[in-house]
C-alpha positions as CSV (number, residue, x, y, z in Angstrom):
1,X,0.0,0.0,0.0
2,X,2.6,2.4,1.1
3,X,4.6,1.4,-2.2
4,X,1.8,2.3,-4.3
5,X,0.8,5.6,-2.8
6,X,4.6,6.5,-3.4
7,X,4.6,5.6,-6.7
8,X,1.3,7.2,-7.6
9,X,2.7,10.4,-5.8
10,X,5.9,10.4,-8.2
11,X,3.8,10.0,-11.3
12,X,1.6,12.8,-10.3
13,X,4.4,15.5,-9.2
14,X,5.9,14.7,-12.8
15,X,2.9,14.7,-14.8
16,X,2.1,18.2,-12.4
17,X,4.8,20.4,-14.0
18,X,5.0,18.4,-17.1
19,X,7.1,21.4,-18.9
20,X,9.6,21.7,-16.1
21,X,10.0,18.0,-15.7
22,X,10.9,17.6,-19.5
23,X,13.0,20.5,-19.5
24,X,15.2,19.1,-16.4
25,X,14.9,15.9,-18.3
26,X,16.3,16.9,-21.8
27,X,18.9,19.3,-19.7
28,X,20.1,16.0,-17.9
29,X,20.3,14.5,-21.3
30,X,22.3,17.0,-22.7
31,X,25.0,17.3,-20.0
32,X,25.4,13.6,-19.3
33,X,25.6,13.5,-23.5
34,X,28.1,15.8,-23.4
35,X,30.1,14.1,-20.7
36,X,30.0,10.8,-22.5
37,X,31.7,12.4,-25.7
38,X,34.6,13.8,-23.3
39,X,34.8,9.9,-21.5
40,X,35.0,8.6,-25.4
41,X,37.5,11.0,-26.4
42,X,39.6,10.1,-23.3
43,X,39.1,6.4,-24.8
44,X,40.0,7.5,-27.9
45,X,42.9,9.2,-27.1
46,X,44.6,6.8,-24.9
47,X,44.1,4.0,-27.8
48,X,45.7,6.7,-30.2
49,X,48.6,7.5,-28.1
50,X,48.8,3.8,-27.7
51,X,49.2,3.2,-31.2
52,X,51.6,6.1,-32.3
53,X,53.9,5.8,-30.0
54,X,54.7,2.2,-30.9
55,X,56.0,3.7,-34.3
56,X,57.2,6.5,-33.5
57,X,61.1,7.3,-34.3
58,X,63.4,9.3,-33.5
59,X,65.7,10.9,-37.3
60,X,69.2,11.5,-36.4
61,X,69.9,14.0,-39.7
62,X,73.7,13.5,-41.0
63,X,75.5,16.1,-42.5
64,X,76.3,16.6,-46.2
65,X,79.7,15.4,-47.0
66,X,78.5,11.7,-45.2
67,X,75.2,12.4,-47.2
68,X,76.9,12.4,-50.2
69,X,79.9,10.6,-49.8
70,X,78.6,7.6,-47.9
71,X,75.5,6.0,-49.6
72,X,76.2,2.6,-47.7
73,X,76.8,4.0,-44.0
74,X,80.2,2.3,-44.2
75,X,82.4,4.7,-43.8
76,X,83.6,5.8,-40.5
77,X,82.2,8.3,-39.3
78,X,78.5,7.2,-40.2
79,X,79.5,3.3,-38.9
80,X,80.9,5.2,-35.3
81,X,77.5,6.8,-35.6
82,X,75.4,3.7,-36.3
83,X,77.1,1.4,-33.6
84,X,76.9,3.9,-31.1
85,X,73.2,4.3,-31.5
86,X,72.7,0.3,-31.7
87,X,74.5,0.6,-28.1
88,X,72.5,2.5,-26.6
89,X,70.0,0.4,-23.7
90,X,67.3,2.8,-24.4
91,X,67.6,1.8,-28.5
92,X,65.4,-1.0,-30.1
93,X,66.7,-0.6,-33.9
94,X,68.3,1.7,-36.0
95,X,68.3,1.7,-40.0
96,X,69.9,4.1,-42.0
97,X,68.4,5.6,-45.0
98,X,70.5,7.5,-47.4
99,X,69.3,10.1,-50.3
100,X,68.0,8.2,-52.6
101,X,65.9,6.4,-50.4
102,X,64.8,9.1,-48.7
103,X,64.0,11.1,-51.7
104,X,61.7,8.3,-52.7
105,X,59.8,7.9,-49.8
106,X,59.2,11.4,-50.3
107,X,58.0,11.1,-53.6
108,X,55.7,9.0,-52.1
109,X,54.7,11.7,-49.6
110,X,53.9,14.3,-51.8
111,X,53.1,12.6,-54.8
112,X,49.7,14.7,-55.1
113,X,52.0,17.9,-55.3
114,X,53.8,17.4,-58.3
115,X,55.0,21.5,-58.3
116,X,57.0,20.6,-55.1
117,X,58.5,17.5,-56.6
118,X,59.8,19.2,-59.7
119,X,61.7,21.8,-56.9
120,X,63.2,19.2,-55.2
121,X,65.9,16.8,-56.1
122,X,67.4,13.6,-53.8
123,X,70.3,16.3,-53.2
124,X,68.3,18.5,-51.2
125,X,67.4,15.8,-49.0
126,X,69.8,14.2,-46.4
127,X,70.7,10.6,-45.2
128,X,69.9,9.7,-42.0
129,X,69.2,7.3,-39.2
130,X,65.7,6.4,-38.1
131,X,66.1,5.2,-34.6
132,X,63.3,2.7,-32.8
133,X,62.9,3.1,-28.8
134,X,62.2,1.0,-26.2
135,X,60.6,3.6,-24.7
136,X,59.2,6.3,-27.1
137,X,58.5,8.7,-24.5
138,X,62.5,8.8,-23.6
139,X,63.4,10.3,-27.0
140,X,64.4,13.7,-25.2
141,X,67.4,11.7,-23.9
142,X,68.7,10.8,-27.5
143,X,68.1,14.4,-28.8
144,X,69.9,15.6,-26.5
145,X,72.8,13.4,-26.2
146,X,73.1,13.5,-30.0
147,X,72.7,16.9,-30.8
148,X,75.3,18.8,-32.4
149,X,77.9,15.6,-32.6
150,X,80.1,15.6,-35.5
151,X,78.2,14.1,-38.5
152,X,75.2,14.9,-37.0
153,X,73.2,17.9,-38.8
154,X,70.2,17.9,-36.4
155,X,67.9,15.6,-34.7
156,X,64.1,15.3,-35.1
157,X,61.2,13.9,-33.1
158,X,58.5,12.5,-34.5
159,X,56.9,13.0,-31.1
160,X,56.7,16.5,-31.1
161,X,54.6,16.8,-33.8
162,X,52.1,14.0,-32.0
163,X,51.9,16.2,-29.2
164,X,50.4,18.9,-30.8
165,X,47.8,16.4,-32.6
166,X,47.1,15.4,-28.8
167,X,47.3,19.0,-27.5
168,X,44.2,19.9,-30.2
169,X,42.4,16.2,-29.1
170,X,42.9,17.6,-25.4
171,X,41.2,20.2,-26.2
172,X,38.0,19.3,-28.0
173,X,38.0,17.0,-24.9
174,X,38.3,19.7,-22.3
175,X,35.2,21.6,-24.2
176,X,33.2,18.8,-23.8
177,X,33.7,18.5,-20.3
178,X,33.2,22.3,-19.6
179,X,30.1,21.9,-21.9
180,X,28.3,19.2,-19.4
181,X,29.2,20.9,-16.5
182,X,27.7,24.2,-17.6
183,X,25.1,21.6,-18.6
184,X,24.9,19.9,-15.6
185,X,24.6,23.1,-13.3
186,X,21.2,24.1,-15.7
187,X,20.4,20.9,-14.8
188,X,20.9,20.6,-10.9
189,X,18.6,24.5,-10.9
190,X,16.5,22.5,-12.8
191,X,15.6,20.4,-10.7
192,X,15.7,22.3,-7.5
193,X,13.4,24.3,-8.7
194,X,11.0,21.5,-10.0
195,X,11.1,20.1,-6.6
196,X,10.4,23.3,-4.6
197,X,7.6,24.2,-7.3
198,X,6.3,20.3,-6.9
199,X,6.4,20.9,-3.0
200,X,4.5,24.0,-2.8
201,X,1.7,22.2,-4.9
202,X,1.4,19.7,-2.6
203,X,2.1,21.5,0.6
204,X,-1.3,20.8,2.3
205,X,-2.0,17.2,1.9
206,X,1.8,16.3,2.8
207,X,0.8,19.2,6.2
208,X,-2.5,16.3,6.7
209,X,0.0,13.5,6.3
210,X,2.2,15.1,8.8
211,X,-0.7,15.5,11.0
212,X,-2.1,12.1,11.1
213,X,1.5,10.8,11.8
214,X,3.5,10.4,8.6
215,X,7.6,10.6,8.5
216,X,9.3,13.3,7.0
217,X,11.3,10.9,5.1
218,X,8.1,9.9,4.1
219,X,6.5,12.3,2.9
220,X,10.0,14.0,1.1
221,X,10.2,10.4,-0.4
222,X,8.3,11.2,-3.8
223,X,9.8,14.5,-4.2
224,X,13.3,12.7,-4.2
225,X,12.4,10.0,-6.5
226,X,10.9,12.1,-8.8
227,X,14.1,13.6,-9.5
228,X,15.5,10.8,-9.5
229,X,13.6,9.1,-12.2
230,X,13.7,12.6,-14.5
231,X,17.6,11.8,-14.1
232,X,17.5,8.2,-15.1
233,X,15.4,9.0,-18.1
234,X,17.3,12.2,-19.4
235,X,20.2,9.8,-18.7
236,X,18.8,7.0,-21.1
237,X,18.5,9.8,-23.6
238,X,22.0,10.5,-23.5
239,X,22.6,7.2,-23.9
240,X,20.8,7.0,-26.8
241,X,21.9,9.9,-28.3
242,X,25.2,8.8,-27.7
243,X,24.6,5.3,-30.0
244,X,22.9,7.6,-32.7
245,X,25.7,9.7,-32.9
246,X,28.0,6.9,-33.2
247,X,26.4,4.9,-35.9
248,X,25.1,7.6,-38.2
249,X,28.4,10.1,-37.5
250,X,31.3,8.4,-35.6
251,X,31.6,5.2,-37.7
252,X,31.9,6.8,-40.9
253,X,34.9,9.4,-39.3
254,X,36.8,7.3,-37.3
255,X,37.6,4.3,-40.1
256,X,40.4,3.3,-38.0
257,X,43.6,4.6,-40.3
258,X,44.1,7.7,-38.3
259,X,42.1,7.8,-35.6
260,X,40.4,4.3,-33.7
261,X,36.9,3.4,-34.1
262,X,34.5,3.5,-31.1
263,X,33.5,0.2,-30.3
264,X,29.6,-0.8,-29.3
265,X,30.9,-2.1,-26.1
266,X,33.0,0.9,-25.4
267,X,30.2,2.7,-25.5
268,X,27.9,0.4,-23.5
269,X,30.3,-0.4,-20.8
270,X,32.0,2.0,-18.8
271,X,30.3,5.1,-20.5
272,X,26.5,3.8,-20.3
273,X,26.7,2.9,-16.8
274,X,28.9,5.6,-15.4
275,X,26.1,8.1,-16.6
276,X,23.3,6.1,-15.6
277,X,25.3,6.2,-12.2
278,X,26.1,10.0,-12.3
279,X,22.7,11.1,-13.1
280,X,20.9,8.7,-10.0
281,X,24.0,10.5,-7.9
282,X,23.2,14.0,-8.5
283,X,19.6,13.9,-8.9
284,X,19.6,12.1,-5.3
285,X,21.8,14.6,-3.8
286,X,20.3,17.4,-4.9
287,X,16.6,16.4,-4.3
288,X,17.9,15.7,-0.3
289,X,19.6,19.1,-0.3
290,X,16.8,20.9,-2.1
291,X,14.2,19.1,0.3
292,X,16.3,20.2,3.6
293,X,17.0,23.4,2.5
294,X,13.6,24.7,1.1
295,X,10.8,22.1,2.5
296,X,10.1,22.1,6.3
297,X,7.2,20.1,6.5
């Protein structure tokens, strides 16, 4: 009995303010949306660093007279060069590439800008040594220790020019999470107000119910669990929003060369539940705060 009356009291107060109910509920939606895309970008990230990284290299540059005296590497100062790179503990690999090779493989680069091809000749580009580590995120140490030694023209890092790939990811990922919390403090007004509005309504049969011996806790019951269910169901919109986006927009961008796919399941699990868990968390709390703070009875 007491079940029922509860329930009947939560579909009331939310078919009561119908208008404020679906605009906490689509608000909800919106910022738990919006926090999902910043947990799938963190995802996404973390798989793309995870990838990169594994090929990235670090291009030890040699100077000209071993660029164009030394097509093999087997002269001594490129060899001295070589062996003391294949040394190194922190070095998986090193190949050397000299001009002719790496003309070609820029050839291959740019073959879509034939203007910049007819400018530039294998002499204009240097041989070099692509070094593999054991640890990409170490290359720093090699730069430095191989910066400015003799046959050494400069020293490059594929890594830097990941970072700033990251550095713009980062930041589409930041905006979304500053989106959902701007969206997510709408939504907590939302529905403080709805539940002080719902309250007021319904101030003199929960004054009777009082009266004739009824709990607070029972009486503030329905308030909190109607905010709680406007949270679970703005939540499921997310959600679906969310699985919209990703099969009619996210599975025709991310085909996997550059950046990864989003998996089903990556969605479904964590996201879907850590927004189904966020929005029962914060409706919950801030129904108990509104009720303490604004409803005596």
């Amino acid at each position: 009995m007491r079940a029922s009356f509860v329930f009947s009291e939560v579909v009331t107060g939310l078919r009561r303010n119908v208008t404020m109910t679906i605009a906490m509920i689509l608000t909800t939606a919106v910022s738990l949306a919006m926090l999902g895309f910043g947990l799938l970008a963190v995802g996404t990230i973390d798989k793309m660093k995870a990838n990169f990284l594994a090929d990235v290299e670090v291009s030890v540059y040699l100077v000209n007279d071993i660029s164009a005296g030394d097509p093999n590497c087997s002269q001594s100062a490129c060899q001295s060069l070589r062996q003391e790179l294949q040394g190194n503990e922190g070095v998986e690999s090193v190949v050397f590439e000299n001009r002719e090779q790496s003309y070609e493989r820029f050839k291959k680069m740019f073959e879509s800008q034939p203007e910049l091809l007819a400018l530039t000749g294998p002499e204009a580009l240097p041989a070099s040594l692509h070094v593999k580590l054991k640890n990409p995120e170490r290359s720093q140490a090699i730069i430095q220790e191989y910066t400015g030694k003799p046959g050494v023209s400069k020293v490059d890092d594929q890594q830097k020019a990941l970072d700033r790939v990251f550095n713009a990811l980062n930041g589409v990922r930041n905006l979304a999470f500053g989106a959902a919390l701007i969206m997510a403090i709408a939504a907590l007004l939302l529905i403080a107000n709805t539940i002080q509005v719902s309250a007021f309504t319904r101030r003199t049969e929960v004054g009777i119910m009082r009266l004739v011996g009824a709990t607070r806790w029972y009486t503030q019951l329905p308030f909190l669990l109607e905010a709680v269910v406007a949270g679970l169901v703005g939540a499921i919109i997310g959600i679906v929003f969310l699985i919209l986006t990703k099969v009619l927009l996210l599975d025709l961008v991310l085909t996997g060369d550059v950046f990864p796919a989003v998996g089903m399941l990556e969605l479904l699990f964590p996201v879907a539940p850590i927004l189904l868990a966020v929005s029962i968390v914060i409706s919950a709390i801030t129904g108990y705060v509104t009720l303490r703070l604004y409803v005596r009875h």
